[in-house]
N, C-alpha and C positions, 0 to 999 in steps of 0.2 A: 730518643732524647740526645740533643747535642749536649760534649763535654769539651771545654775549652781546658786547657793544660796551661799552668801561669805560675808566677813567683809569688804573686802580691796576695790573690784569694783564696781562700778563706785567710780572714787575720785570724791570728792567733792557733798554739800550737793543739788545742785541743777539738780543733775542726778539720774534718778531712775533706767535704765541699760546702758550697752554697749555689744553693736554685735565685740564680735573677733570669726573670720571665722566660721561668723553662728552659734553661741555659745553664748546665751545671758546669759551675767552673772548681777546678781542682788544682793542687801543686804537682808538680812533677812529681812523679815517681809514687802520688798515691794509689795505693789499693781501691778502685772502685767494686767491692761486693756487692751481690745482688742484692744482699739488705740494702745496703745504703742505697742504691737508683733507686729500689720500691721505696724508700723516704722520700725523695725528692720526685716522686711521680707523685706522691702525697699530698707534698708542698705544691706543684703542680695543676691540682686538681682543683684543692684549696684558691688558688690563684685566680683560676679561671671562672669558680664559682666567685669570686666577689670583683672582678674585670680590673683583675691588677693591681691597680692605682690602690684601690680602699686596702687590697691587702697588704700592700706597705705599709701604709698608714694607721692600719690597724695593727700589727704586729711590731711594729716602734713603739706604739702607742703602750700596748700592754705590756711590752720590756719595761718600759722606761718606769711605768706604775709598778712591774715590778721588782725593780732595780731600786724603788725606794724600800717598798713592802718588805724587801730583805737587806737592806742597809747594804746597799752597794756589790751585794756578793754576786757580780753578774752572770755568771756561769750557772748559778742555783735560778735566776731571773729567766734566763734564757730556757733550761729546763721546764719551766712553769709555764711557760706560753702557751696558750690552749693549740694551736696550731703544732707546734711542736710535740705538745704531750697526745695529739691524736698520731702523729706521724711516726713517733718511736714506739707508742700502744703496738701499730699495723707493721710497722716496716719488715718484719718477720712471715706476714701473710700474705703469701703471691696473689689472691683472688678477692683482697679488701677490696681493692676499685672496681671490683666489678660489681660487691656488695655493698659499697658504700652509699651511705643515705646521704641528700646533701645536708650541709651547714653542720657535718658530723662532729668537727672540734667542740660545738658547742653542743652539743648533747649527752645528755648523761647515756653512760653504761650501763647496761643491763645484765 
């Protein structure tokens, strides 16, 4: 996985990267930990199961529904993303991707 090093990516101080089309970009001087790449192999995965485009659009999408759902509290919005909340579930297990089912955000846990 390519990591581009920048000023500008992630905004804001409570992000340490962001996956554009499997392209992690980072600020100087972050800690990239193996957790965090296995999130973003995550994101990754996610990505290529829905051929990019839709997963943008689909992950705006549910921000922004719920960015209302919690009256503006973006950080809490962003937490709830099914996308997100499968990729910090896994990011701790080296061999999710290798078990993972597709369309897994959207499936219930067992």
């Amino acid at each position: 996985m390519k990591v581009k090093r920048n000023r500008i990516l992630p905004w804001g101080k409570k992000f340490a990267a962001i996956n554009l089309f499997g392209v992690i970009f980072a600020k100087h001087g972050m800690k990239l930990s193996p957790t965090l790449i296995n999130h973003e192999l995550i994101h990754s995965r996610q990505m290529r199961e829905l051929l990019w485009i839709p997963f943008y659009i689909l992950y705006v999408a549910e921000w922004i529904w719920l960015l209302i759902k919690f009256r503006g509290n973006s950080f809490r919005a962003y937490r709830e993303i099914s996308f997100e909340k499968e990729a910090y579930r896994h990011e701790s297990e080296n061999d999710y991707l290798d078990r993972r089912l597709r369309f897994a955000q959207w499936k219930k846990e067992v």
